[in-house]
N, CA, C and O atoms as a DFTB+ gen file, in Angstrom:
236 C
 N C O
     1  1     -20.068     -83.159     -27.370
     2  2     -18.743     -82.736     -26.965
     3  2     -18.267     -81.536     -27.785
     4  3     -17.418     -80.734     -27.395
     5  1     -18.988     -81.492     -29.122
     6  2     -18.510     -80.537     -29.724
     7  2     -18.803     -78.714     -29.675
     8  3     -18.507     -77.667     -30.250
     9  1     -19.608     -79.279     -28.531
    10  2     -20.750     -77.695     -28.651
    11  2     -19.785     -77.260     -27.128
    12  3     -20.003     -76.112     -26.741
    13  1     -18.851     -78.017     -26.347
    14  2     -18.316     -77.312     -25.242
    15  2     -16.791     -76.887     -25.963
    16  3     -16.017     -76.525     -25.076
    17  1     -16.409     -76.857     -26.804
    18  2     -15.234     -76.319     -27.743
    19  2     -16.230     -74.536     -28.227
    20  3     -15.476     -73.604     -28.504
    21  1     -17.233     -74.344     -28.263
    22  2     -17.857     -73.359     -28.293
    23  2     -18.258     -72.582     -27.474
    24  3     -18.364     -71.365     -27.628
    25  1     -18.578     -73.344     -26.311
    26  2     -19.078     -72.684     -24.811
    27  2     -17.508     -72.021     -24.308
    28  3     -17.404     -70.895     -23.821
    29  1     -16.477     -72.848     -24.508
    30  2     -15.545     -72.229     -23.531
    31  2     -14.947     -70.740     -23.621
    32  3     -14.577     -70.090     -22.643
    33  1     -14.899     -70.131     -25.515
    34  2     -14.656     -69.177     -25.190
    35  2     -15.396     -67.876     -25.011
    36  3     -14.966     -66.742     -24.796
    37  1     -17.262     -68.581     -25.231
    38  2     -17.854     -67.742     -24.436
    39  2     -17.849     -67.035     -23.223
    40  3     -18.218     -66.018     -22.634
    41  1     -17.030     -68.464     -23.130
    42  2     -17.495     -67.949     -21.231
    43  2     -16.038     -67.369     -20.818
    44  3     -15.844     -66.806     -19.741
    45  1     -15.352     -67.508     -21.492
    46  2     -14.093     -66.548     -21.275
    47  2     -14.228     -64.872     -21.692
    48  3     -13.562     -63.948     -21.226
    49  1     -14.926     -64.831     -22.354
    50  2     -15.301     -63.668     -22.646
    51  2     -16.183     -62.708     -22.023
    52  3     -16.122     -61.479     -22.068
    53  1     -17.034     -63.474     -21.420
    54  2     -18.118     -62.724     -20.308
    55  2     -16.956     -62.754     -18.897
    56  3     -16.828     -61.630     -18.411
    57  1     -16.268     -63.655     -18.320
    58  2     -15.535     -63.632     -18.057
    59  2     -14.448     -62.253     -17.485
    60  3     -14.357     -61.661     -16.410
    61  1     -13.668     -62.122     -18.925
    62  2     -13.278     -60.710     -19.166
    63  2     -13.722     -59.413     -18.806
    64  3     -13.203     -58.560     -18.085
    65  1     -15.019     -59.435     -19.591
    66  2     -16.154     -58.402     -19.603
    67  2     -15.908     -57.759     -18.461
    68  3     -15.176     -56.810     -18.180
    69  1     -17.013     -58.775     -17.535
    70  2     -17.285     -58.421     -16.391
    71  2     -16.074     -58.051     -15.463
    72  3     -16.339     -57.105     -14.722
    73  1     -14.891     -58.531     -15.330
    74  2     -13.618     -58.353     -14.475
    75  2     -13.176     -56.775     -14.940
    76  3     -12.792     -56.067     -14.010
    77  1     -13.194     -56.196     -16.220
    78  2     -12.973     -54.895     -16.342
    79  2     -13.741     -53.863     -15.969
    80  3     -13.316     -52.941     -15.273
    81  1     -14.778     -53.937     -16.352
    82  2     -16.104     -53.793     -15.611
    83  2     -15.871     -53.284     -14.197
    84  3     -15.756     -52.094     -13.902
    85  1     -15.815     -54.316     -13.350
    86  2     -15.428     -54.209     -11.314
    87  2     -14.107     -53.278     -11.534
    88  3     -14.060     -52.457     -10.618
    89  1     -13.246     -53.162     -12.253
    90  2     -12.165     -52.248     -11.773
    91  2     -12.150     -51.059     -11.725
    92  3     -11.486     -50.386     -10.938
    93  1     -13.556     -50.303     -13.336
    94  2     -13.715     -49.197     -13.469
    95  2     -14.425     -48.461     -12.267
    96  3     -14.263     -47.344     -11.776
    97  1     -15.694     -50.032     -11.838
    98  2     -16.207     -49.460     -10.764
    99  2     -15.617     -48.979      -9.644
   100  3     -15.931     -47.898      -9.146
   101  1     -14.463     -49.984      -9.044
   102  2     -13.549     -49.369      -7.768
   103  2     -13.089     -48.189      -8.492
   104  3     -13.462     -47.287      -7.741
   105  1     -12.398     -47.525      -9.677
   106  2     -11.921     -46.638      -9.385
   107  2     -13.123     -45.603      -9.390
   108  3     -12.798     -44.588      -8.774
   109  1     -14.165     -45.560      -9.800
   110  2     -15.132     -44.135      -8.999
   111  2     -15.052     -44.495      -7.702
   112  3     -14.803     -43.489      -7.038
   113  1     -15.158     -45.582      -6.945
   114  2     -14.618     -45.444      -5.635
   115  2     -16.386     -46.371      -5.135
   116  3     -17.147     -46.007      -4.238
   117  1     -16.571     -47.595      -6.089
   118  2     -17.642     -48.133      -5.824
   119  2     -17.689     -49.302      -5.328
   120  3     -16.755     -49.603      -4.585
   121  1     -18.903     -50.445      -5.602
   122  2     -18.332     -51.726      -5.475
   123  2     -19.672     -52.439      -6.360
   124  3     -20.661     -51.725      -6.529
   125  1     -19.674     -53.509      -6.779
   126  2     -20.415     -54.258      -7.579
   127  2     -21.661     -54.921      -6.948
   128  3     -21.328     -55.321      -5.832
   129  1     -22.417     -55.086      -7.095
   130  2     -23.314     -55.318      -6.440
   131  2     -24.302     -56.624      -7.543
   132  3     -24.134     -56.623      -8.762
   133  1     -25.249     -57.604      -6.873
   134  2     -26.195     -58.675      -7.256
   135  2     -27.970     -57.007      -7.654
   136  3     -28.196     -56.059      -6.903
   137  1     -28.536     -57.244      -8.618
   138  2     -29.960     -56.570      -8.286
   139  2     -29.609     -54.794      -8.341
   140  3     -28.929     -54.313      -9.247
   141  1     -30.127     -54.066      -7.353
   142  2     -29.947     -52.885      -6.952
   143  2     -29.012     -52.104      -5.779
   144  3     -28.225     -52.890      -5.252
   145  1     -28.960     -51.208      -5.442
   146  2     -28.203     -50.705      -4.396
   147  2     -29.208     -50.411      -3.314
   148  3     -30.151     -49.636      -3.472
   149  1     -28.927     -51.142      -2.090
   150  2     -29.534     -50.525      -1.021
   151  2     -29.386     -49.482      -0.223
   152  3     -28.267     -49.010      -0.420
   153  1     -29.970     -48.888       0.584
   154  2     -29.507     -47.719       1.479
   155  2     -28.152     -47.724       2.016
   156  3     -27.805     -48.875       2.283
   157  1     -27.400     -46.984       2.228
   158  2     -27.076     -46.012       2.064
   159  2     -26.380     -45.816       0.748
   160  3     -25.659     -44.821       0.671
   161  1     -26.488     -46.674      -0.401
   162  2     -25.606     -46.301      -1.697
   163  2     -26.472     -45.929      -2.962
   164  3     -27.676     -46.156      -3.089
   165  1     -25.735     -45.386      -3.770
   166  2     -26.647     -45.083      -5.110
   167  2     -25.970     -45.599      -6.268
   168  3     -24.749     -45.589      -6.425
   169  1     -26.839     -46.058      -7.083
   170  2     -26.027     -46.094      -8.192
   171  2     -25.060     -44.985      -8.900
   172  3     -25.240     -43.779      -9.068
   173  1     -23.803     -45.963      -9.305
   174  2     -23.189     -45.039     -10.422
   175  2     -22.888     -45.687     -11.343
   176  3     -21.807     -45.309     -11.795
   177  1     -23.244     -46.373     -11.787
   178  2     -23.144     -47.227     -13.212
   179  2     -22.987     -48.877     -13.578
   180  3     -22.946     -49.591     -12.576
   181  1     -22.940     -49.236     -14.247
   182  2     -23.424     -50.659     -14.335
   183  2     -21.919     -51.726     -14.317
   184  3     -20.979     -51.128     -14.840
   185  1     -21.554     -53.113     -13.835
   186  2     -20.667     -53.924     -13.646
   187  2     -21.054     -54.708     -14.893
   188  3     -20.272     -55.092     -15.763
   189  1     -22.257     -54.876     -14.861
   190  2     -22.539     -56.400     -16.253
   191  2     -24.171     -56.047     -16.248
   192  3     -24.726     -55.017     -15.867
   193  1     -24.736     -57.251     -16.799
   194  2     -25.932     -56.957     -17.089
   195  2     -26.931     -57.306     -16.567
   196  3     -28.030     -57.089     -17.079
   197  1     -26.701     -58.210     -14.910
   198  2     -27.105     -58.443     -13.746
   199  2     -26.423     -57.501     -12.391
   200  3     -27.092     -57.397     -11.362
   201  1     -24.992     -56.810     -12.500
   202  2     -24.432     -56.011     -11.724
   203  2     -24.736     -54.723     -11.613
   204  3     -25.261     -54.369     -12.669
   205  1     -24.670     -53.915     -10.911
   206  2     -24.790     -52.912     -10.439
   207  2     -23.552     -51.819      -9.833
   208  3     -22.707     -52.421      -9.171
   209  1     -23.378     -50.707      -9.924
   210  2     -21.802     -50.662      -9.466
   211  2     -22.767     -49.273      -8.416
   212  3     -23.481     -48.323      -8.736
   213  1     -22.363     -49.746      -7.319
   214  2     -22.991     -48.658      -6.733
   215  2     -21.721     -47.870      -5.280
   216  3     -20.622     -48.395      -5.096
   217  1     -22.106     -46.837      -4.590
   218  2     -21.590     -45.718      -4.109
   219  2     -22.147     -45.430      -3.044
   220  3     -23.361     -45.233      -3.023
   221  1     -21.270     -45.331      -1.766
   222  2     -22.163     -45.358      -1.108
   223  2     -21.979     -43.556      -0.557
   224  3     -21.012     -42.795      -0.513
   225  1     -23.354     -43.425      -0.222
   226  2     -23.816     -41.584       0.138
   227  2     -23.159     -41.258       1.767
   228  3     -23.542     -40.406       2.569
   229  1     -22.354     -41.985       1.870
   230  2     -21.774     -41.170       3.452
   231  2     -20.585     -41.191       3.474
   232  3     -20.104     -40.827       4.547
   233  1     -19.811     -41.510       2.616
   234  2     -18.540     -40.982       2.302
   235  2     -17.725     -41.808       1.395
   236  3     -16.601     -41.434       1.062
């Protein structure tokens, strides 16, 4: 029981992370993505350390 008094504010913290993360991405005008970006988008920079913040090439 004592080791989830430790987990919780891990996970509040990745949590965080990642939620600031997705906002920077919308404002280049992106969206977050699982893996890689598929056609028609490209990357423009990273959400977390499984995310992807990608753009898409047609407008």
């Amino acid at each position: 029981m004592k080791i989830l008094f430790l987990l919780f504010p891990l996970i509040l913290l990745l949590v965080q992370g990642a939620a600031g993360n997705s906002s920077a991405c919308r404002r280049r005008g992106g969206f977050c993505t699982f893996g890689r970006c598929r056609y028609p988008t490209t990357p423009v920079g990273s959400c977390s350390a499984l995310k992807v913040c990608c753009k898409s090439l047609l407008g």
